[in-house]
Each structure stands twice: as C-alpha cells, then as structure tokens.
GURO-51901 format. One record per residue: residue number from 1; residue in one letter; y negated, z negated, x of N, C-alpha, C in turn. Coordinates in nm, 2 decimals. Layout:
<sites>
@k:NUM	r:A	ny:Y	nz:Z	nx:X	cay:Y	caz:Z	cax:X	cy:Y	cz:Z	cx:X $
...
</sites>
This chain:
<sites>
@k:1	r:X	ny:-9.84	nz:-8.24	nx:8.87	cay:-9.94	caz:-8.28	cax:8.96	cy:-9.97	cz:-8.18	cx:9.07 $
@k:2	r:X	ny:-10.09	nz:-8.19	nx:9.06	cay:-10.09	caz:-8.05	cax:9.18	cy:-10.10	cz:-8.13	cx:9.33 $
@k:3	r:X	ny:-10.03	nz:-7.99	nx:9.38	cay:-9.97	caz:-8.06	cax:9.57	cy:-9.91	cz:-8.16	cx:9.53 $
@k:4	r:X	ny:-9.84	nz:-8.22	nx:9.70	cay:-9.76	caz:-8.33	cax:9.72	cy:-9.83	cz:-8.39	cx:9.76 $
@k:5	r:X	ny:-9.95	nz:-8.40	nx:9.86	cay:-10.02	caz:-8.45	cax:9.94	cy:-10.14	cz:-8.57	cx:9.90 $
@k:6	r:X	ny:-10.16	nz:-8.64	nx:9.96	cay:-10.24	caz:-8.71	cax:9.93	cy:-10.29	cz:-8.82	cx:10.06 $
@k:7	r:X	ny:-10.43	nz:-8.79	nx:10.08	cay:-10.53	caz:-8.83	cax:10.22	cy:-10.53	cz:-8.96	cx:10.20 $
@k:8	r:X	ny:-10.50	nz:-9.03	nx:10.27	cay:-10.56	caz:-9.20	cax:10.28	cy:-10.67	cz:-9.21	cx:10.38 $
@k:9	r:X	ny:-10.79	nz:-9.28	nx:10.32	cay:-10.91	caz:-9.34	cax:10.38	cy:-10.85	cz:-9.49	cx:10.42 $
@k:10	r:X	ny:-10.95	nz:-9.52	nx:10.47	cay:-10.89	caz:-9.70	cax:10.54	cy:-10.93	cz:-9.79	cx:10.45 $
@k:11	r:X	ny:-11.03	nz:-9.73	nx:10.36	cay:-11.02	caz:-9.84	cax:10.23	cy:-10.89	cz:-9.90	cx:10.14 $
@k:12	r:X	ny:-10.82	nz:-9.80	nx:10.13	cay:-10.69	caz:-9.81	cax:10.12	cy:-10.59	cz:-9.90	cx:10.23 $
@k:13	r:X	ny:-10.63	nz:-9.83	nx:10.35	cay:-10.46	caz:-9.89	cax:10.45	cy:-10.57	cz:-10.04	cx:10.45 $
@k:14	r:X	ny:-10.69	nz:-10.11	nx:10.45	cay:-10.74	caz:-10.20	cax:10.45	cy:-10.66	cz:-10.32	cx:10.36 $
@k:15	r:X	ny:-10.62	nz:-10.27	nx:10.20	cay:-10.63	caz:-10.28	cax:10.10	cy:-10.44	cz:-10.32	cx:10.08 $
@k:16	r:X	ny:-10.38	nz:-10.27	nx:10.14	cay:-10.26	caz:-10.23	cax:10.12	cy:-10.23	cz:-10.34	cx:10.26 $
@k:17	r:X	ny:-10.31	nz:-10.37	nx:10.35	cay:-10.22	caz:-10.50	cax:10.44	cy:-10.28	cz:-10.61	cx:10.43 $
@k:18	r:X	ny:-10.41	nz:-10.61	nx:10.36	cay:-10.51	caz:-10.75	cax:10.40	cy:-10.46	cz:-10.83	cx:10.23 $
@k:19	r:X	ny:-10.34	nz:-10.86	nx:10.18	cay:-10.34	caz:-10.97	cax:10.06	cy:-10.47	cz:-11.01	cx:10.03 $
@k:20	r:X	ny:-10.54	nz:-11.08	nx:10.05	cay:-10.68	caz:-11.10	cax:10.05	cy:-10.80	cz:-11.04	cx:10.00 $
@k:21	r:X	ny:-10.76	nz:-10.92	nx:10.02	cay:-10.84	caz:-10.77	cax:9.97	cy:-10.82	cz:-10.79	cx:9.81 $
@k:22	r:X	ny:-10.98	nz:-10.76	nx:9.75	cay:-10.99	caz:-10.78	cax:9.60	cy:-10.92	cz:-10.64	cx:9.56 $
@k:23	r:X	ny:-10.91	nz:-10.54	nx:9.63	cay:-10.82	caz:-10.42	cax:9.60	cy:-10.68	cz:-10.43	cx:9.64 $
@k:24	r:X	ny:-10.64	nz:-10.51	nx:9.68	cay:-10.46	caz:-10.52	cax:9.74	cy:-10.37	cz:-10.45	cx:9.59 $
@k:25	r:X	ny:-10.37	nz:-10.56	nx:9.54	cay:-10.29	caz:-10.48	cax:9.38	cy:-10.32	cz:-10.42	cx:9.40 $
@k:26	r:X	ny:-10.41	nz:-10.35	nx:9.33	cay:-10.43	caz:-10.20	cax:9.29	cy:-10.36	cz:-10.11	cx:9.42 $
@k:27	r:X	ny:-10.46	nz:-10.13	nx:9.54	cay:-10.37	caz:-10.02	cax:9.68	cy:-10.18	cz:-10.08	cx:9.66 $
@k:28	r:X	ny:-10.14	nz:-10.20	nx:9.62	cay:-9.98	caz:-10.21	cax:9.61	cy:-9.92	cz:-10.08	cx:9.53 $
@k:29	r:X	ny:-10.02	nz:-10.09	nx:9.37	cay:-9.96	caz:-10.00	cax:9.28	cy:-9.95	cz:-9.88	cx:9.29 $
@k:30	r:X	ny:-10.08	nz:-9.83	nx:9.35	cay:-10.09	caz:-9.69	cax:9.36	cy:-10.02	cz:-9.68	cx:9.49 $
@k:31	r:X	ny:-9.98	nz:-9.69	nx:9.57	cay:-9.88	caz:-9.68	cax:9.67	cy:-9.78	cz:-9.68	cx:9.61 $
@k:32	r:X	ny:-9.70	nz:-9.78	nx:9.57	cay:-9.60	caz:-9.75	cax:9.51	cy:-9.57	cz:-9.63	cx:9.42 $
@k:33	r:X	ny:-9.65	nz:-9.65	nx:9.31	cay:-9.67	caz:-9.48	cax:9.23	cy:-9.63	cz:-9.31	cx:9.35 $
@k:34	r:X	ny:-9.76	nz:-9.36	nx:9.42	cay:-9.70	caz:-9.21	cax:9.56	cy:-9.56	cz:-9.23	cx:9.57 $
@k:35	r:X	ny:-9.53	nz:-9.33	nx:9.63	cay:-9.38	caz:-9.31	cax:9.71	cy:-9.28	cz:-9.29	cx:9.60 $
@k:36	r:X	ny:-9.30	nz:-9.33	nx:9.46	cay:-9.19	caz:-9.31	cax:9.33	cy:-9.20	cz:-9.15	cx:9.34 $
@k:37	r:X	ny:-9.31	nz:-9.13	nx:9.32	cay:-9.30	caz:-8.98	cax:9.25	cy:-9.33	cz:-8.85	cx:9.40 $
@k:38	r:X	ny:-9.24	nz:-8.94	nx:9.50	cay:-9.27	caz:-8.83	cax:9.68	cy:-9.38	cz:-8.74	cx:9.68 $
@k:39	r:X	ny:-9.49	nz:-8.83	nx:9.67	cay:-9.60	caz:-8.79	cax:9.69	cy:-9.62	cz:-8.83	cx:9.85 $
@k:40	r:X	ny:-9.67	nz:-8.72	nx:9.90	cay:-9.70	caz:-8.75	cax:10.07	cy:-9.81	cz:-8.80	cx:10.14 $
@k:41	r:X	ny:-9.81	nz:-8.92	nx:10.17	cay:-9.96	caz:-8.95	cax:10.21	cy:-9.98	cz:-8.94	cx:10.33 $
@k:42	r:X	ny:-10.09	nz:-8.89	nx:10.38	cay:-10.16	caz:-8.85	cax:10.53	cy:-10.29	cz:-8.94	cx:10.57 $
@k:43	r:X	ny:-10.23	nz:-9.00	nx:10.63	cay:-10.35	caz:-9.12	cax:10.71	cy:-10.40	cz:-9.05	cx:10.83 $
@k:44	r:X	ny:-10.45	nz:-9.01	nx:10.88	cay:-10.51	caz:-8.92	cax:11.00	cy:-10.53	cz:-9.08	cx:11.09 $
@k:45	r:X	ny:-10.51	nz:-9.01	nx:11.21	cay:-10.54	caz:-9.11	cax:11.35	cy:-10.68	cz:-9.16	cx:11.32 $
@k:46	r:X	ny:-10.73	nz:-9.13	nx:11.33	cay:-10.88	caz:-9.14	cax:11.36	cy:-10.91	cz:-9.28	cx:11.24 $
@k:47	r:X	ny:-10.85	nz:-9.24	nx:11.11	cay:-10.89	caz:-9.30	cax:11.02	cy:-10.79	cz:-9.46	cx:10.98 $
@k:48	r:X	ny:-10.69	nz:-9.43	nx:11.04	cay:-10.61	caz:-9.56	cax:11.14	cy:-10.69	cz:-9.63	cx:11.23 $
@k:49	r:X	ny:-10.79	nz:-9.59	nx:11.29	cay:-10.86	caz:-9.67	cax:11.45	cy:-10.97	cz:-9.71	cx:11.34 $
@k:50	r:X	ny:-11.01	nz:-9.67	nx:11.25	cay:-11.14	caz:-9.74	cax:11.12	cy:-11.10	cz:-9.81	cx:11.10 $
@k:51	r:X	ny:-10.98	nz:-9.83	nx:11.00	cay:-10.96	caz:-9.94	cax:10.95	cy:-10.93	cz:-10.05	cx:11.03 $
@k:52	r:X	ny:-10.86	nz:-10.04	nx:11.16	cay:-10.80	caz:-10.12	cax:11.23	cy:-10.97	cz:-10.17	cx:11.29 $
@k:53	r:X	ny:-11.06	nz:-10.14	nx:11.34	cay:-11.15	caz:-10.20	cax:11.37	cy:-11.24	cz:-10.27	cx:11.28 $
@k:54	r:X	ny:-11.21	nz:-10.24	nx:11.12	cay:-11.28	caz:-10.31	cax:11.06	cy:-11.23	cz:-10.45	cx:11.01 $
@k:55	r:X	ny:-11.09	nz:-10.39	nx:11.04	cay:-11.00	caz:-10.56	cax:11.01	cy:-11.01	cz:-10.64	cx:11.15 $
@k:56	r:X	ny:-11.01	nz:-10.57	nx:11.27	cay:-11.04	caz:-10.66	cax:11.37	cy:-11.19	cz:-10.71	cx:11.37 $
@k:57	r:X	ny:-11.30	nz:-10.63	nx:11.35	cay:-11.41	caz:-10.67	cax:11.36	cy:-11.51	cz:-10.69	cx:11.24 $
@k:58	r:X	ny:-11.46	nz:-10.68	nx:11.13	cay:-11.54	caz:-10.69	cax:11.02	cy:-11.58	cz:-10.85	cx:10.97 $
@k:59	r:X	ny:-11.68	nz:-10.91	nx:10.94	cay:-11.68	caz:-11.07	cax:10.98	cy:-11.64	cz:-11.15	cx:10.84 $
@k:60	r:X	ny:-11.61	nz:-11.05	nx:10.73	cay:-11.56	caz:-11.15	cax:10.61	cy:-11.41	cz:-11.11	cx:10.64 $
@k:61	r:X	ny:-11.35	nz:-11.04	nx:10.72	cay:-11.23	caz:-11.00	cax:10.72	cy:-11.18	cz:-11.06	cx:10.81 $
@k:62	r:X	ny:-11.18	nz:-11.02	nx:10.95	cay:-11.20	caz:-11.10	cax:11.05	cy:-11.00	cz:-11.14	cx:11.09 $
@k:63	r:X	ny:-10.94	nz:-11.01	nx:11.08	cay:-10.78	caz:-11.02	cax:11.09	cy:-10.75	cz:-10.95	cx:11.21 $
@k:64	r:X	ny:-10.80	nz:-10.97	nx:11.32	cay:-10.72	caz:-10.89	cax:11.40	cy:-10.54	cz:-10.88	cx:11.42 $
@k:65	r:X	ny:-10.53	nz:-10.93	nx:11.37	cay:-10.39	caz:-10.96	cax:11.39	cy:-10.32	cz:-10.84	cx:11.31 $
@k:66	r:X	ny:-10.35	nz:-10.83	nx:11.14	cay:-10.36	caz:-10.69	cax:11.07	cy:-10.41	cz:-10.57	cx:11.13 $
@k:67	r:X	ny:-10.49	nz:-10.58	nx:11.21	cay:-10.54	caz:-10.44	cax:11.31	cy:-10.38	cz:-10.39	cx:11.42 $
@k:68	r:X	ny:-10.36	nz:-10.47	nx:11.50	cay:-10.27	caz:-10.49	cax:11.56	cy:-10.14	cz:-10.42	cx:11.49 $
@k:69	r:X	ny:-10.12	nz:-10.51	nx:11.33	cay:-9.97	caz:-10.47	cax:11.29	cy:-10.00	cz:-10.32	cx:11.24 $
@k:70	r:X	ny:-10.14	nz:-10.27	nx:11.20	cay:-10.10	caz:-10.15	cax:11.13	cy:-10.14	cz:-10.06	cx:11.22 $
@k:71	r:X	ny:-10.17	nz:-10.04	nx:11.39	cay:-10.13	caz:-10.00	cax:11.49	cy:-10.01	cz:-9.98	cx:11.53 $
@k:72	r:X	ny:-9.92	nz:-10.09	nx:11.49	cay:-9.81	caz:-10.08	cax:11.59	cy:-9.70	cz:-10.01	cx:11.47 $
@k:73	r:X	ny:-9.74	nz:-10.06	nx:11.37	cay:-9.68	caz:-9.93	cax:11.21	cy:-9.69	cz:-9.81	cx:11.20 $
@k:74	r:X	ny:-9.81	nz:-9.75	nx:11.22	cay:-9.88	caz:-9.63	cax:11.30	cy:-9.78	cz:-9.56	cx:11.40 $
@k:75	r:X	ny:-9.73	nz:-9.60	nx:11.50	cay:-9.67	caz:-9.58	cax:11.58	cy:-9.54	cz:-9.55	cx:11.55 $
@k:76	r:X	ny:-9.49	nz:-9.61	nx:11.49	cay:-9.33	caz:-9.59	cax:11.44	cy:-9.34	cz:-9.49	cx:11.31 $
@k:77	r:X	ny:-9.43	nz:-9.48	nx:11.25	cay:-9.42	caz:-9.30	cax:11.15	cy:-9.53	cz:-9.24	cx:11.22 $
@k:78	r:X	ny:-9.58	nz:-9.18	nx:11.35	cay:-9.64	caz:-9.09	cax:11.36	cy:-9.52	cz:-8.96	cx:11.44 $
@k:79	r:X	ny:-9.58	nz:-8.87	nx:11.36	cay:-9.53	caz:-8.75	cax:11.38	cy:-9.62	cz:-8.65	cx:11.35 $
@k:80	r:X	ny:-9.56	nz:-8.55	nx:11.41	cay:-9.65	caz:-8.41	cax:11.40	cy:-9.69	cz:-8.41	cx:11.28 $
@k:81	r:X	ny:-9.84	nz:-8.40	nx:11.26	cay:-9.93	caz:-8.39	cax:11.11	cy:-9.90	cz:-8.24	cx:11.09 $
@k:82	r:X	ny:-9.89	nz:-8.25	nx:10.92	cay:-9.83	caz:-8.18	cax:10.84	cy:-9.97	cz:-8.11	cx:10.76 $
@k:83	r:X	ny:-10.10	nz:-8.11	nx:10.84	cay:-10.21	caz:-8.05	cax:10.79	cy:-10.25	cz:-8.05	cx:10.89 $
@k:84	r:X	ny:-10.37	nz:-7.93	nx:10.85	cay:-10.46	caz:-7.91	cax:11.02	cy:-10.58	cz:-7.99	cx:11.02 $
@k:85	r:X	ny:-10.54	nz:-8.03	nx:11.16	cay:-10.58	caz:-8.14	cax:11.20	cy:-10.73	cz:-8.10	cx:11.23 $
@k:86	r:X	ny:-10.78	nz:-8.00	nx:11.26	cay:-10.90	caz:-7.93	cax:11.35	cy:-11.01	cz:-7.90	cx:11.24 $
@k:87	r:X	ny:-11.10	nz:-8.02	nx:11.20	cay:-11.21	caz:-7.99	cax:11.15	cy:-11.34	cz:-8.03	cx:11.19 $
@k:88	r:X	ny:-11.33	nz:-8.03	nx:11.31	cay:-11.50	caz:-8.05	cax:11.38	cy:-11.59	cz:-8.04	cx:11.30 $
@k:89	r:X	ny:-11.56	nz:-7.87	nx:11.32	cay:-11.65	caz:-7.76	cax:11.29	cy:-11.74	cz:-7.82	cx:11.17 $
@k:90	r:X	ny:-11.61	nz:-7.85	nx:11.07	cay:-11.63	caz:-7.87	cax:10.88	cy:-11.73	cz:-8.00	cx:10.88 $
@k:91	r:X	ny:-11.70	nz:-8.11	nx:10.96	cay:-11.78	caz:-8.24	cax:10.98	cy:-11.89	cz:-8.25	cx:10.98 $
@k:92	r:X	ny:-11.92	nz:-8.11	nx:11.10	cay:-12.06	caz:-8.15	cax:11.16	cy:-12.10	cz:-8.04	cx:11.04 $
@k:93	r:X	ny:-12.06	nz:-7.95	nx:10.96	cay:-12.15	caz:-7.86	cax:10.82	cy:-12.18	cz:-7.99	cx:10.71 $
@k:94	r:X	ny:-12.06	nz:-8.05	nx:10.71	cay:-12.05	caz:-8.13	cax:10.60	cy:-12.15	cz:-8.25	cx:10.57 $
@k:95	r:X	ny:-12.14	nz:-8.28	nx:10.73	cay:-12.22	caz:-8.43	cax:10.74	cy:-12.40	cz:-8.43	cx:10.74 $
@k:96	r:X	ny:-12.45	nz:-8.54	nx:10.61	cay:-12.59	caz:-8.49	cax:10.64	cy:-12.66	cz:-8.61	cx:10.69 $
@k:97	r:X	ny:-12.76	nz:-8.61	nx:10.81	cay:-12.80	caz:-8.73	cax:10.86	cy:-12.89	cz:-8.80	cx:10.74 $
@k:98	r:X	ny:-12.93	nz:-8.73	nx:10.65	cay:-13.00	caz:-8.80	cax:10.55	cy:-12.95	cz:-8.86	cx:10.47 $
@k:99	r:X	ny:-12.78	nz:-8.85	nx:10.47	cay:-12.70	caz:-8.95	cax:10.35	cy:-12.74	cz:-9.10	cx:10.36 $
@k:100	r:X	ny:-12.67	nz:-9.18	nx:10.26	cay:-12.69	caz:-9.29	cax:10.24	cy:-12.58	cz:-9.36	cx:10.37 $
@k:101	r:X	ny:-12.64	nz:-9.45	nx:10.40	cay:-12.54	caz:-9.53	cax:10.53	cy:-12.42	cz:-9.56	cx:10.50 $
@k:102	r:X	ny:-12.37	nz:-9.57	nx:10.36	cay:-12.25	caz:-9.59	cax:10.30	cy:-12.14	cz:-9.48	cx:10.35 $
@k:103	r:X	ny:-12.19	nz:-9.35	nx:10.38	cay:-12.14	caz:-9.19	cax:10.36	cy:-12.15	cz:-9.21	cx:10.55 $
@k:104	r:X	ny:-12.03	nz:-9.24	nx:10.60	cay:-12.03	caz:-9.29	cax:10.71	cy:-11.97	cz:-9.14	cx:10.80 $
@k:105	r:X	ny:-11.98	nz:-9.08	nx:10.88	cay:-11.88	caz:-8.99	cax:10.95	cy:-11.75	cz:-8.94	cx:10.93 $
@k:106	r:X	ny:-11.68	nz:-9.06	nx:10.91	cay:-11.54	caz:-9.06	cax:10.88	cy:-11.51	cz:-9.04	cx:10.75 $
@k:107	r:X	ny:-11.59	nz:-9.09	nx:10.65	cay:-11.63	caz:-9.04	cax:10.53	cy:-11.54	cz:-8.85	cx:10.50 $
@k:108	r:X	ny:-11.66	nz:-8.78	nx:10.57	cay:-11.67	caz:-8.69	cax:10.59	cy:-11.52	cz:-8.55	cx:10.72 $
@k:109	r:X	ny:-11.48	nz:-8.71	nx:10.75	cay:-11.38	caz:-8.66	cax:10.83	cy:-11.28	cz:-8.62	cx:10.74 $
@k:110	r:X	ny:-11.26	nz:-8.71	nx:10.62	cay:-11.15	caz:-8.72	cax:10.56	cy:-11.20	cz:-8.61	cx:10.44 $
@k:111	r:X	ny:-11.31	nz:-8.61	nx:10.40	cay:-11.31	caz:-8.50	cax:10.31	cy:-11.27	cz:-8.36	cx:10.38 $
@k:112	r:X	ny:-11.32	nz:-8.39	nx:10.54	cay:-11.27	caz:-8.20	cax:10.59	cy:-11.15	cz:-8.16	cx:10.56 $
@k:113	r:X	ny:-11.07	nz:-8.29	nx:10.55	cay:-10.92	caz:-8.24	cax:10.61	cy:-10.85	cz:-8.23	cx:10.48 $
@k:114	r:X	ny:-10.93	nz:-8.27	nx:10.35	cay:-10.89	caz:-8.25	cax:10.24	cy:-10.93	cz:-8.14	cx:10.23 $
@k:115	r:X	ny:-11.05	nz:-8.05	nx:10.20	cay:-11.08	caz:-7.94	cax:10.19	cy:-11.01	cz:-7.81	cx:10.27 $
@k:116	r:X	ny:-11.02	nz:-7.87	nx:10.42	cay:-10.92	caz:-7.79	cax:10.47	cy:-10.82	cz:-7.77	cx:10.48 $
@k:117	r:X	ny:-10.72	nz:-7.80	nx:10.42	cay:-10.58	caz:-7.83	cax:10.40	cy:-10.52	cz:-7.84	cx:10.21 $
@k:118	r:X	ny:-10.63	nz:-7.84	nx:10.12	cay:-10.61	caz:-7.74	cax:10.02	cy:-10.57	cz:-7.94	cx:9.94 $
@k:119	r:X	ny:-10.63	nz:-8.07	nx:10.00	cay:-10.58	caz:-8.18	cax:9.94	cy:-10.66	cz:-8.23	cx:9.82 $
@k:120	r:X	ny:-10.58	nz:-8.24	nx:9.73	cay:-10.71	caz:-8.25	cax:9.56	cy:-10.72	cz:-8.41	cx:9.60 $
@k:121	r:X	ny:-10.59	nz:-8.52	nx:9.61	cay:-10.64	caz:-8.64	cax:9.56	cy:-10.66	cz:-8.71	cx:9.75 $
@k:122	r:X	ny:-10.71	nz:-8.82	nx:9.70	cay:-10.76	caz:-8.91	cax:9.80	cy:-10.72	cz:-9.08	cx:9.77 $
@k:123	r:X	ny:-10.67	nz:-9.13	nx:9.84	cay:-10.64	caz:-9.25	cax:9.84	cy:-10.69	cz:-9.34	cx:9.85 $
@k:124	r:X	ny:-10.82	nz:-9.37	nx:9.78	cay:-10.95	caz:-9.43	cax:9.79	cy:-10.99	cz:-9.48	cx:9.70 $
@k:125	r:X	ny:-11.11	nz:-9.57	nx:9.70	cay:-11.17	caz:-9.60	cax:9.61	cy:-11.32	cz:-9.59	cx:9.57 $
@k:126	r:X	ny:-11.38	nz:-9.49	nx:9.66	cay:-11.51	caz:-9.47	cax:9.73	cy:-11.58	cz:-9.33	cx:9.63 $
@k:127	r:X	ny:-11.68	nz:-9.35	nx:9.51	cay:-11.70	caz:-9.28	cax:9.47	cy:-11.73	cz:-9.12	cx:9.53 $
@k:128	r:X	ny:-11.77	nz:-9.18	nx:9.67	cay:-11.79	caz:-9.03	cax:9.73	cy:-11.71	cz:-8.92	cx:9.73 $
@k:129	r:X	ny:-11.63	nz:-8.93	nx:9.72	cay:-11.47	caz:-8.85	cax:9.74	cy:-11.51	cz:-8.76	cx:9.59 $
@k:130	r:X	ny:-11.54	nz:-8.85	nx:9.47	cay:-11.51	caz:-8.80	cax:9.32	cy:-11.68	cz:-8.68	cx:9.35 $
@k:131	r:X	ny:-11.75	nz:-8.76	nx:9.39	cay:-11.90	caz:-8.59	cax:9.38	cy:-11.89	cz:-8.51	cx:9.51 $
@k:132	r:X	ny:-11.79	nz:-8.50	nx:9.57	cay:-11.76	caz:-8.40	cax:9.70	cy:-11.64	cz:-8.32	cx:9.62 $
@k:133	r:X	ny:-11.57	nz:-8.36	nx:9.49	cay:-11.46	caz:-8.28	cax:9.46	cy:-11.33	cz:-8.27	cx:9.47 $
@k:134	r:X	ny:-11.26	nz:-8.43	nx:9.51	cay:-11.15	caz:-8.49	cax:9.56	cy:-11.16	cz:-8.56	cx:9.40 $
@k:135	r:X	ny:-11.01	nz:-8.60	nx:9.38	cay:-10.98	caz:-8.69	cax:9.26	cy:-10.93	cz:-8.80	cx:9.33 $
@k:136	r:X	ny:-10.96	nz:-8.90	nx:9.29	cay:-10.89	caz:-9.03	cax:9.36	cy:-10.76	cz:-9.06	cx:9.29 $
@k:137	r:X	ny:-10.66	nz:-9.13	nx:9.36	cay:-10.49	caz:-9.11	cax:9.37	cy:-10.48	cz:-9.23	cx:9.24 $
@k:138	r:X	ny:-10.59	nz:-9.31	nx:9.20	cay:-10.59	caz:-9.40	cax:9.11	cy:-10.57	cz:-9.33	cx:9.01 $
@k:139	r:X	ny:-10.59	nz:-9.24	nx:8.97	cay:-10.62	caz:-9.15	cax:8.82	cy:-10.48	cz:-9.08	cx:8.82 $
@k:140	r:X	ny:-10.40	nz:-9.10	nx:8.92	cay:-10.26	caz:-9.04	cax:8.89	cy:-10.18	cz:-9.07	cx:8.79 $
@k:141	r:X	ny:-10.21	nz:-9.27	nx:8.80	cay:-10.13	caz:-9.35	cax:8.74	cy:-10.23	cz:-9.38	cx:8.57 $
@k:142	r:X	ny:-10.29	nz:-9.34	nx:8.57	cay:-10.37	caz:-9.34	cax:8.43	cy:-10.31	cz:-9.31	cx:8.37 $
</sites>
C-alpha cells in the first residue's frame, strides 16, 4: 500500500458517529480496515468544525449532541499534526469559483493537504477526490 496515511473528510467522521448515516457500515469497515493494517488517519481541525456543524446544523441530521461528542474526541487525540498543515496558498490556486456548489472550500482544503503532504488515499466518499487524483480509502478493502 503506498504511505501510511490517510485524510479523513467529514463525510466520513459524519458517517462513522451518526448510526443513522446510510454510510455508517461502510465508514465502520473501512475504519476498521485502517486501524487493522496501522494505516494513519489525519482529520485536520478545520474539517472536524465541518462535520461537527453539519451534525449540529444540518436539518435531516439535526444531532447536536454528535457535534459535541466528536469535539470533545477531538480533543483527547489532538496532537501535533504529522503533515503540513499550511496550504492557504494551495486552496486559493486550487479552488475555482466556477465549481459546482457541491466542490465546497473545504473540499479543496482537504485535497491541499493531500497533495501537499504526498497523501494518495482519502477517507471519503465524494467523487471529487477520485478526478483531483486521490484514491478513496474504500478501494483499499476491495
């Protein structure tokens, strides 16, 4: 497998606390698969405060309570990030205002920090990731 690393988007940490989520299995298995085979996954802050506000404020989801717990989870494994963190720069080349509304900022945050930091897969399920040049972490377990 190439690298150890592997980026989580909030579709995933969404996926992986909300039971309810038509993706839960799947984010259960492929999580588990990472942690079997110490694959490292990197949730960036930023992309922690997404999902946490989509579970607080998203209206078919509507869990603040899950925002809260994966805040306060957050907090008990953050540590000094093990990639560089610093891609402004990459975001604002990367990001085009003419994308589709789907191809959100953070989108694009998370592809920087893959490109910047040398990350093939992505913990996702968001086509975008596969025509930017990321493999999604599902295709591990294939």
């Amino acid at each position: 497998m190439p690298g150890n690393k592997v980026i989580v988007d909030s579709d995933a940490l969404i996926g992986l606390l909300n039971e309810t989520d038509q993706l839960h299995k799947r984010c259960i298995a492929i999580f588990s698969f990472l942690n079997e085979n110490n694959l490292e996954t990197i949730a960036p802050y930023a992309i922690v405060l997404e999902a946490a506000t989509a579970l607080a404020r998203d209206k078919t989801i509507k869990r603040p309570d899950l925002a809260h717990k994966l805040l306060q989870d957050y907090v008990s494994i953050e540590d000094k990030p093990n990639y560089d963190p610093n891609v402004s720069y990459l975001v604002a080349k990367l990001y085009n205002p003419s994308t589709s509304k789907k191809n959100t900022p953070f989108d694009h945050f998370v592809l920087a920090i893959a490109k910047k930091n040398n990350i093939a897969y992505v913990f996702s399920f968001d086509s975008f990731y596969k025509k930017n040049g990321l493999n999604l972490a599902e295709e591990l377990i294939k």
